[in-house]
C-alpha angles and dihedrals in degrees: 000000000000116000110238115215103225113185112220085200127139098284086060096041101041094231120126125221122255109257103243116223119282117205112192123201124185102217091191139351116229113225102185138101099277139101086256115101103170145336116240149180133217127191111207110212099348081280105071121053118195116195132178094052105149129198110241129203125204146157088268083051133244123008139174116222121191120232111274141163139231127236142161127265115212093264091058097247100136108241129201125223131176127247093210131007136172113244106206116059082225086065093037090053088038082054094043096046093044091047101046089040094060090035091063090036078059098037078056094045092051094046080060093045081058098045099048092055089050089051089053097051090060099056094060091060117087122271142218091256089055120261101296114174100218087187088065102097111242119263092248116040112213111247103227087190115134120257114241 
C-alpha cells in the first residue's frame, strides 16, 4: 500500500501561523503628474527582501502594488503578473498597513526637509538687527587664565 503524504499543517489543525515581521522602506518618493506616489521595499521575517512595491493613488485613495511585469496572452492582449504577492488577506493588509505607514512618516520627513531649507533661506537674507556674521571670532579674545 502507497504511503499518502497528509500534511498536519494549519489548515488541519486549525491553528494559524504566527505573522512575521514585516519592515517597510520608501526608496523614493515620486513628485509628477501621475497615479504613482513612491517606490518602496519590505523585508518579510529579517530572511526575504521585496523590492519594486509602488504607492498607488486612485479615486478609492492610497494603495500599495507589488512589482509586477507585463507580458503578452496568445491572442496578443499585454497581462500583468506579480513578481511577488502575499498569499493570506491577514499579510496583504500587514503589507498595506507597513508600507503606507512608512510612506506618510516620509511624506512628514520630507515636509521638514522643506521647512528647514526655507528656514535657511531666510536666514541668509538680511535682518532687522544688519547683516552680523556671529561665526567671524571677536577682535579680543578673553583670556580664561587664572588671576594670581
Amino acid at each position: 500500500m502507497a504511503k499518502t503524504n497528509t500534511y498536519k499543517g494549519n489548515k488541519n489543525t486549525g491553528k494559524k501561523a504566527p505573522m512575521p515581521r514585516i519592515n517597510a522602506k520608501i526608496d523614493n518618493l515620486v513628485d509628477n503628474d501621475t497615479n504613482l506616489r513612491a517606490f518602496a521595499s519590505v523585508t518579510v521575517g529579517g530572511a526575504v527582501a521585496i523590492h519594486g512595491l509602488r504607492v498607488m493613488d486612485s479615486k478609492k485613495g492610497l494603495f500599495v502594488s507589488m512589482p509586477s511585469y507585463s507580458y503578452e496572452d496568445s491572442n496578443g492582449e499585454t497581462k500583468y503578473a506579480d513578481y511577488a504577492h502575499p498569499i493570506s488577506k491577514e499579510a496583504r493588509e500587514a503589507i498595506n498597513s507597513k508600507v503606507l505607514d512608512a510612506y506618510e512618516q516620509a511624506l512628514e520627513e520630507s515636509e521638514d526637509e522643506d521647512e528647514g531649507e526655507n528656514y535657511a533661506e531666510s536666514e541668509d537674507e538680511e535682518s532687522e538687527y544688519g547683516s552680523e556674521d556671529y561665526d567671524e571670532e571677536p577682535d579680543e579674545v578673553p583670556s580664561f587664565r587664572p588671576r594670581m
